[in-house]
Backbone as JSON, one array per atom type, in Angstrom:
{
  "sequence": "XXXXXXXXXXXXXXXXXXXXXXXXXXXXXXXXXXXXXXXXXXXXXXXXXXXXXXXXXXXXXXXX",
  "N": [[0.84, -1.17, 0.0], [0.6, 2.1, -1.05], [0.56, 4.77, 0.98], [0.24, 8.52, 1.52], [1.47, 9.61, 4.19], [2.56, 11.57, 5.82], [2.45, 15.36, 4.91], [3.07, 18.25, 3.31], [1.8, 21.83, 3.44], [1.49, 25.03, 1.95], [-0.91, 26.18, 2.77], [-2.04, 24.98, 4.82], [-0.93, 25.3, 8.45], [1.14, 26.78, 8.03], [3.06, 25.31, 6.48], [4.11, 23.65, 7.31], [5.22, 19.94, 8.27], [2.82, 17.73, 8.61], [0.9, 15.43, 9.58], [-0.7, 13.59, 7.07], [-4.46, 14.83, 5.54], [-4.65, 15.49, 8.11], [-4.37, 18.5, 10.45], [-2.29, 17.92, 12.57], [1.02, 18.69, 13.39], [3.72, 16.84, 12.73], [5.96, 17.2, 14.78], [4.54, 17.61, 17.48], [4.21, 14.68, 17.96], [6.68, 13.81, 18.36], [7.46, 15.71, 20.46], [5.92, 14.62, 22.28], [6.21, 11.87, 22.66], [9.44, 12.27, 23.56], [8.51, 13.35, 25.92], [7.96, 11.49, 26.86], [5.5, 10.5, 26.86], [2.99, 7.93, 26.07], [2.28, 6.7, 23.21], [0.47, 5.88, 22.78], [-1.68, 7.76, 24.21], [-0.78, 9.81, 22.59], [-1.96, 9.39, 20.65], [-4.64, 9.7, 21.24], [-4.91, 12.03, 22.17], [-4.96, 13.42, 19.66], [-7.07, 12.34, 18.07], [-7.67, 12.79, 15.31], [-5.18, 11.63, 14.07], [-4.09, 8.55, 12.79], [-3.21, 5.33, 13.81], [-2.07, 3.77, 12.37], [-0.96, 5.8, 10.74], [1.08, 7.02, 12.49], [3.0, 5.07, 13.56], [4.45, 4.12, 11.46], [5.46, 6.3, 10.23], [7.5, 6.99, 12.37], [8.58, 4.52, 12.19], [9.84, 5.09, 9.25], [11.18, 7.21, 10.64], [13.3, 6.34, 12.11], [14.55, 4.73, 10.27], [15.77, 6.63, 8.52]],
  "CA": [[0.0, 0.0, 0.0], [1.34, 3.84, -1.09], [-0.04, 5.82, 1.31], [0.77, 9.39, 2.02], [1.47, 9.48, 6.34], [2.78, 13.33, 5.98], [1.85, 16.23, 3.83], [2.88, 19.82, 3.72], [1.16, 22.51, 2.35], [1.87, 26.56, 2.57], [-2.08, 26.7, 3.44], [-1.99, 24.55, 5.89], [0.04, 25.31, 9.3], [2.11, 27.35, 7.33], [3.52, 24.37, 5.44], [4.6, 22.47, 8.2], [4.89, 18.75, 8.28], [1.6, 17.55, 9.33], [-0.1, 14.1, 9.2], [-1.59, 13.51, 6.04], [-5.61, 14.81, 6.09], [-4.55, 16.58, 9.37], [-3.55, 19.59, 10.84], [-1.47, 17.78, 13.34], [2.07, 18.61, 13.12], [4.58, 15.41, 13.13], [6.53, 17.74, 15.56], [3.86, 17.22, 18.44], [4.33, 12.95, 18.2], [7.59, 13.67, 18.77], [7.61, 16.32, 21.54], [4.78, 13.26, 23.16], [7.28, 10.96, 22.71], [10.08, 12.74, 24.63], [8.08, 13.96, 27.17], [7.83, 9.91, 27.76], [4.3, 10.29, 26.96], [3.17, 7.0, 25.25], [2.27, 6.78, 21.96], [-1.21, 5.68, 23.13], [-1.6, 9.02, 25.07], [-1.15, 11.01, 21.79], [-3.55, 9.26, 19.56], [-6.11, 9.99, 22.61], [-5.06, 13.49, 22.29], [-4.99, 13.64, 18.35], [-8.06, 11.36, 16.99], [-7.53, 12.28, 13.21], [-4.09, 11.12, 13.53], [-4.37, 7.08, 12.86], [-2.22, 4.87, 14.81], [-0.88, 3.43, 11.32], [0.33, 6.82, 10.77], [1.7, 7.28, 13.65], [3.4, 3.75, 13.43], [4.72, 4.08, 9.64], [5.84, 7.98, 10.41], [8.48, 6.53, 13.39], [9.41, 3.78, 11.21], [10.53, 5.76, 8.28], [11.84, 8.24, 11.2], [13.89, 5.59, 12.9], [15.55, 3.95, 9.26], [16.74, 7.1, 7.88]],
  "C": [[0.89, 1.24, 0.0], [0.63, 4.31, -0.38], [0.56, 7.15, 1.86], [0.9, 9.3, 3.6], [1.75, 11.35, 5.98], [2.69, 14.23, 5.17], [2.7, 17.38, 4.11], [2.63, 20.64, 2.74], [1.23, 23.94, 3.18], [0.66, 26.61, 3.27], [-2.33, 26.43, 4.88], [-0.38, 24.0, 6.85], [0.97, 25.61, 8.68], [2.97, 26.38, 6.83], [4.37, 23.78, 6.08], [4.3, 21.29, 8.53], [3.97, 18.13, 8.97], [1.22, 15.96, 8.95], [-1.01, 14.62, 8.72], [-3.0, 13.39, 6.45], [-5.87, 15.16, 7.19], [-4.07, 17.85, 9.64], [-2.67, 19.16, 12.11], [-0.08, 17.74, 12.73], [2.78, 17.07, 13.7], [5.62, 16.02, 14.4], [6.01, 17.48, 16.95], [3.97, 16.01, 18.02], [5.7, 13.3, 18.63], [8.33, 14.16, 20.16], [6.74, 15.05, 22.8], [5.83, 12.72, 23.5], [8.34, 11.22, 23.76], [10.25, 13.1, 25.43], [8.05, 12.28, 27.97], [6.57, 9.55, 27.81], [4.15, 8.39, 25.64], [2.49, 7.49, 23.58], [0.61, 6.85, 21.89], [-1.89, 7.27, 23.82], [-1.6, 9.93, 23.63], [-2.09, 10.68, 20.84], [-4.85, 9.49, 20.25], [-5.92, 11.48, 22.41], [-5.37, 14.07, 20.88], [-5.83, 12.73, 17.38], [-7.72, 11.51, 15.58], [-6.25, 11.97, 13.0], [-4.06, 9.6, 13.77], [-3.02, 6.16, 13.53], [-1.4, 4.1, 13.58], [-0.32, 4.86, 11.01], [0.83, 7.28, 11.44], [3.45, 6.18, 13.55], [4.73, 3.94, 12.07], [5.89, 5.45, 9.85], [7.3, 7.33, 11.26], [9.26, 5.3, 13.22], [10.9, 4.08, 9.98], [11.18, 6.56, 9.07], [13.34, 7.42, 11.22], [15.11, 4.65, 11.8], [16.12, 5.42, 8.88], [18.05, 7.63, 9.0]]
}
């Protein structure tokens, strides 16, 4: 499956990396993350961000 996980667009959030179909920045999963928050904890805080893109996003983070 191709699916987009991150988008950016000047319109939206001034064209900062956001999960695709969201206005959540990929910047907040990561600030979650290092706060030690779980992963579960930010998809509770960010419903339109899907836990495969969440998943997929920290994958591709984690290989390059």
């Amino acid at each position: 499956m191709n699916r987009e996980i991150i988008s950016s667009d000047p319109k939206i959030m001034n064209g900062m990396l956001v999960f695709h179909r969201t206005r959540v920045p990929v910047a907040i999963l990561i600030q979650h993350l290092s706060a030690e928050d779980s992963l579960e904890t930010f998809l509770d805080d960010f419903p339109s961000v899907t836990k495969e893109q969440a998943i997929i996003f920290l994958e591709q983070l984690y290989l390059c």
